[in-house]
N, C-alpha and C positions, 0 to 999 in steps of 0.2 A: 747952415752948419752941416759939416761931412756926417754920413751915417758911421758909426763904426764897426763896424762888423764882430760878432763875438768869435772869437777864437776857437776852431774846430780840434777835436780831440785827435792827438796822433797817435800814430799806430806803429811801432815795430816788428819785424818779420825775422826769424830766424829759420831757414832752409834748407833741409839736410837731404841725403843722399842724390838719387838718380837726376839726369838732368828731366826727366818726365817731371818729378815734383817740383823741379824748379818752376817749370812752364805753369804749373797747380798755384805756385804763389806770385807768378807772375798776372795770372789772372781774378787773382782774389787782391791782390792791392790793385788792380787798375779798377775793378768794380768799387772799392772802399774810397779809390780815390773820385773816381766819379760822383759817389754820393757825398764828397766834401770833406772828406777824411785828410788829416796831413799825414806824412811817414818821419818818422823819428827814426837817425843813424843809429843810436841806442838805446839804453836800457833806461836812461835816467828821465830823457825826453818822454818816454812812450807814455800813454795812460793808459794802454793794453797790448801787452805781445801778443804777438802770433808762434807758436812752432810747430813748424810743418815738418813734421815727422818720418823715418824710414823702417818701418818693421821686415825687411826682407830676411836680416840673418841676423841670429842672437847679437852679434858683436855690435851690430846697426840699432839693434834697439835697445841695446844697454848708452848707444853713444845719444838717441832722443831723449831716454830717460834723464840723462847726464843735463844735458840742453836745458830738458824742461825745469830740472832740480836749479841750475844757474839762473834761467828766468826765474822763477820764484825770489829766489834769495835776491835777485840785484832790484824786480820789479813789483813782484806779490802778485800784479794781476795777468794771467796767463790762460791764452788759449789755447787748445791742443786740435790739431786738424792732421790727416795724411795717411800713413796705409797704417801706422798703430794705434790709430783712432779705431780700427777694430779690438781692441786688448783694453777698452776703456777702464776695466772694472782695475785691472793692472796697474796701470795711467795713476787711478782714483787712490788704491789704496796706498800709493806709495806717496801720494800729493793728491791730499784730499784736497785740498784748496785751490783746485785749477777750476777755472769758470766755467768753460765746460768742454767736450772732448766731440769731436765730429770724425767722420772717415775721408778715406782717398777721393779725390776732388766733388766733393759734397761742399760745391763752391755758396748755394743758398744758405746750405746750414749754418757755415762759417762766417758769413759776412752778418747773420743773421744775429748771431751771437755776440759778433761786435756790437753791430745796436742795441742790444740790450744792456754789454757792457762798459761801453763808452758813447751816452747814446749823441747824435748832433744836436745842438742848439737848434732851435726853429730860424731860418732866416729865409729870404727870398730870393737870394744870392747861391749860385751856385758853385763850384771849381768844375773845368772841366780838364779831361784827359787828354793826351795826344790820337788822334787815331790808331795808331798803334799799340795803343794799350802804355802801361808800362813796363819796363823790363829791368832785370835783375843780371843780365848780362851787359857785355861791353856794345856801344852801338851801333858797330860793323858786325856784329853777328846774333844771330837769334836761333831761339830750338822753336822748331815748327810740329807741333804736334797733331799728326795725322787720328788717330784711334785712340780710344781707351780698354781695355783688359786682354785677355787672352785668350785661344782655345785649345791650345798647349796642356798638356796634362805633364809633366815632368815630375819624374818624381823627388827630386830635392826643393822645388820651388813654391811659394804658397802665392806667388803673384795674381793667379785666378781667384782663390780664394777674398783677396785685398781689395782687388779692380775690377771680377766677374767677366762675362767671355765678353768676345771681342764687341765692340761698336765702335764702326767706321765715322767720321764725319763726311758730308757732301764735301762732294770736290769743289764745289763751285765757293762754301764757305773757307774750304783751306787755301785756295787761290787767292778769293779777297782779299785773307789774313797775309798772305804773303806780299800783297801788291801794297798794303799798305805799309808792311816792316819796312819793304825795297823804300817804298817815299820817304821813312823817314829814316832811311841812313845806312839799313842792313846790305853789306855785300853778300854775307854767307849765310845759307839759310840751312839749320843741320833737322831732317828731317828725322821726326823720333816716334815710337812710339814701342808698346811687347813687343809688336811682332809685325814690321814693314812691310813684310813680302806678302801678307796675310792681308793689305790694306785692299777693301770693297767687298772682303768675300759677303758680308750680310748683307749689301747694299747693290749685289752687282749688276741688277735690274733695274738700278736706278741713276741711268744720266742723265745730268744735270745742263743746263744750258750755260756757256761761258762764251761772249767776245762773240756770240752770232752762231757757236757751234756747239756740239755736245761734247762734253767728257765724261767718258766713263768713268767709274769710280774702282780702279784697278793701279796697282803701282808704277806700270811702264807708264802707262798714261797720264798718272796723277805728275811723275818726274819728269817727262818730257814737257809741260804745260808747265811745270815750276823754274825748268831751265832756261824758260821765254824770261822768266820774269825777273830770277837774280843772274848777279855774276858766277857766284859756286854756288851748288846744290850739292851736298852733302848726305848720304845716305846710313844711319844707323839701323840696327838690331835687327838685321836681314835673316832671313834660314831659307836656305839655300834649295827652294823652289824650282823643279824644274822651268816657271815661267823667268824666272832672276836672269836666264841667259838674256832676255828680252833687252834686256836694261844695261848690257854691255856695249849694244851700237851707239848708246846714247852717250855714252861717256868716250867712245872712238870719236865721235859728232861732236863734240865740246857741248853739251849739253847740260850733262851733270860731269860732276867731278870724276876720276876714274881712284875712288875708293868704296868701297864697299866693309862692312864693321857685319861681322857674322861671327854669332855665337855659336861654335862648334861644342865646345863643353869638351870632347874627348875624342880620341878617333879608335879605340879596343871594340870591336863589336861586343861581346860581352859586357864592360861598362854600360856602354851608349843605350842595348837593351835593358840595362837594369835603373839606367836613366829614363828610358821610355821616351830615347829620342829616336831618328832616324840613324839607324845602322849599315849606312851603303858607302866608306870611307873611300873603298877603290873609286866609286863613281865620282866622288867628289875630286879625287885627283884628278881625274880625265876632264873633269870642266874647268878645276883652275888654269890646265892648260889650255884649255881652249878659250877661257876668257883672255888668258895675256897673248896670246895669237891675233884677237881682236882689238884689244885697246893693253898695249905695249907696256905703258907704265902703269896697268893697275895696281892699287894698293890694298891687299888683305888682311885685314885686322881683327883679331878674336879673342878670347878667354877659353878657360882650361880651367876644368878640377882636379886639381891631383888629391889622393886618399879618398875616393869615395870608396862606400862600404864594398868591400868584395873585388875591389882594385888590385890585382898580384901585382906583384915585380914583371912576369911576363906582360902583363897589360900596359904597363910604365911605360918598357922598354918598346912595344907596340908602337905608343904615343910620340915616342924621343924620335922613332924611325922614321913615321908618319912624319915626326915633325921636316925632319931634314929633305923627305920629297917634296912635301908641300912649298919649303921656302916660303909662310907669311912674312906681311912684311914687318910687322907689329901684334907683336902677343902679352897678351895679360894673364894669371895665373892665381889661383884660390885653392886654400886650406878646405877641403869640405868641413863642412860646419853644422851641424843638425840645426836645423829650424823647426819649433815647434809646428805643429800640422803637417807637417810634410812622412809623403808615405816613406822615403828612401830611412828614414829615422829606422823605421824594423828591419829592414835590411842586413841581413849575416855579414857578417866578416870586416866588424868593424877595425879601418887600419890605424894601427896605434901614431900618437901624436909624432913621436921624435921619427917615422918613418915618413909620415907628412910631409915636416919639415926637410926630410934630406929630399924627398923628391921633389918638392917646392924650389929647393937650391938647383936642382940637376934642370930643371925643365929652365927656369929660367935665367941660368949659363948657357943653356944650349939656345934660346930664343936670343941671347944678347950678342951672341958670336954671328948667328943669321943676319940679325939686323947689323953690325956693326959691316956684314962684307956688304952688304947692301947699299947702304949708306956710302961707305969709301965708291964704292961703281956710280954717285952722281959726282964726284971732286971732279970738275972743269965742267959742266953739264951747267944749263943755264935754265935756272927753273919760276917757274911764277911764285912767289909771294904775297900773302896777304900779310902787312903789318899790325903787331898788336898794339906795342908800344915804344914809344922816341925818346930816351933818353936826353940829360943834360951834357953830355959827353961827345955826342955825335953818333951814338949807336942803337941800336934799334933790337928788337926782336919779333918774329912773325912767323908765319907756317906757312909749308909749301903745302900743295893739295894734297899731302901724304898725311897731312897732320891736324889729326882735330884736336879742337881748344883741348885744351886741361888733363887729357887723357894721353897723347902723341910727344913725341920730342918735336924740337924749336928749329928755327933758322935763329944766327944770331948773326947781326949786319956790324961793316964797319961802315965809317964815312956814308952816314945814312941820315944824319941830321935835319935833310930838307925833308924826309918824307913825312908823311902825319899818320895816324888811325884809321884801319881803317884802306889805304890805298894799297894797291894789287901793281906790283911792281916784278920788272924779271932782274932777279939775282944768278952772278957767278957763281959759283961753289967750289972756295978755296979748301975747306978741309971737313973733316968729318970725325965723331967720335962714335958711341954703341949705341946712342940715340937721336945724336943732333947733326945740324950741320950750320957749316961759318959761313960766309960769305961779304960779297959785296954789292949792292947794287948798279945794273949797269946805265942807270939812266937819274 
């Protein structure tokens, strides 16, 4: 007579903000799943949620609060894990009844807390996992998280605070991790983590052996070693290091991709000092050109505060000027927003809301006019492809290397219906709008 197996308790996952916390819940279900755990699409299935939380700005953890109050009401048993898992007492009094509350990738605590919450059935039987872990993304792309925290002091951010200073991981385990996404299916591999350009500084005495040879645990080297392994390598949440110039032959080389995602915040030297970033904005123009001198089609993509405390009109109009020399290729744009902890909170010259919003509006008209001539200069240009999804229709949509997931504008294909998920195809470029572009496939 067959044994029957007792049925394992499953687990849903709710994931909010950064794609860093994504990568956080992707590795705390591939652990759950490994110890025999199933995952439930919903609410009704699960016998214990997960919500993995985003405390970076009020607005972020009023939307976890939101999350968690829905788990409650749809499920009753709720865990709480992620960077607002520091603000438990918060968490608690608002939903005493959450099982219990862990911090930013406190992956034991968390898994730890399922077992007590939904504990396994004893059996002799295991489930196991993919080598790749599982994932929460689509299966031609994956976030590859290089570090955890910061060393960044800014003063609007309390990310140190949440994730504490930087720890690199060995190169030689963020290579493994990659070789095996690449097996099972990943083309794109987007690498993430605070602060990229920052990856090895605590470790940098410590290379590792990889394929017969050593890698140091530094960003040109970590990229060049990842560009062996996928098709695109994808670079996130850069600051602009004098060493960054390294990492432009690599992308001239088809090595990695020629985008680069670098959080400027501002370019007013006054701001930037009262941000407690780097204030060298001339310098910074002299390398953008000198990076497109090297690799022709690179793509620049960043974020922008407008209304931080003590922000004039002259500082704005600084920004809009900067903006138009710089020519990024892709720009994103934020309300300043007080975050509890944060020093910039005392900061003089708080600018009033409805000024915000007008400069909110100005910056990003003037970003969507940049992008939109940009865009028109690739119509008839024939550019690579990676597909995301095939329609029933015969059309498709994907991103050219200018474009990461979720955050970039589209290609959107016609007569594309042979292609699948996933494939890296070269498209024509019939037309273009302030974010996307049309095409055809030529093959």
């Amino acid at each position: 007579m067959a044994t029957r197996l007792p049925e394992a308790p499953r687990v849903g996952m709710v994931s909010l903000g950064c794609p860093k916390n994504l990568v956080d819940s992707e590795r705390i279900l591939t652990k759950l799943r490994s110890d025999g755990y199933a995952l439930s699409p919903d609410y009704a299935g699960a016998d214990v949620v997960l919500v993995n939380t985003c405390g970076f700005l009020d607005s972020a953890k009023e939307e976890s609060l939101e999350a968690i109050g829905e788990a409650i009401a749809e499920n009753g048993r709720v865990i709480v894990t992620g960077c607002m898992g520091k603000e438990a007492e918060v968490i608690r009094a608002r939903f005493p009844n959450v099982l219990a509350v862990t911090g930013a990738h406190q992956y034991e605590e968390v898994v730890g807390a399922v077992h007590d919450a939904a504990p396994m059935p004893p059996s002799p039987f295991v489930n196991l996992v993919p080598d790749s872990g599982l994932k929460l993304t689509p299966r031609h792309y994956s976030y590859l998280k290089i570090s955890e925290g910061c060393n960044h002091r800014c003063s609007f951010c309390i990310i140190p605070s949440l994730r504490g200073d930087l720890v690199s991981r060995r190169p030689d385990a963020i290579l493994r991790e990659a070789e095996k996404l690449v097996a099972a299916g990943t083309k794109e591999l987007l690498v993430i983590s605070q602060d990229t350009s920052a990856y090895g500084i605590d470790i940098r005495k410590e290379p590792r052996a990889w394929k017969g040879r050593e890698v140091v645990p530094h960003m040109t080297d970590l990229a060049r070693e990842l560009g062996q392994i996928a098709p695109w390598v994808r670079l996130h949440y850069v600051y602009p290091y004098p060493h960054v110039d390294q990492v432009i032959p690599l992308m001239a080389e088809g090595l990695v991709l020629p985008y680069l995602d670098i959080p400027f915040q501002h370019a007013a030297p006054n701001v930037l000092r009262a941000m407690k970033r780097p204030a060298n904005e001339a310098k910074v123009l002299e390398r953008l050109r000198g990076w497109r001198e090297i690799a022709p089609d690179i793509t620049i993509r960043s974020t922008f505060v407008v209304g931080f405390p003590g922000e004039t009109e002259e500082d704005f109009q600084y920004l809009l000027d900067w903006l138009d020399e710089a020519q990024l290729d892709r720009v994103g744009a934020f309300r300043f927003e007080p975050v509890e902890g944060a020093s910039a909170n005392d900061l003089p010259g708080a600018v009033p809301e409805d000024v915000k919003e007008e400069r909110y509006a100005r910056i990003m008209e003037k970003t969507a006019a940049i992008s939109a001539a940009k865009l028109q200069a690739k119509i008839g240009r024939q550019l690579e492809v990676i597909i995301d999804a095939v329609d029933e229709d015969g059309g498709a949509t994907g991103r050219s290397q200018a474009d990461a997931p979720e955050i970039d504008g589209e290609v959107f294909l016609r007569d594309a219906g042979h292609l699948g998920q996933g494939d890296i195809v070269k498209v024509l470029i019939e037309d273009a709008d302030e974010h996307d572009l049309y095409g055809v496939p030529m093959g």
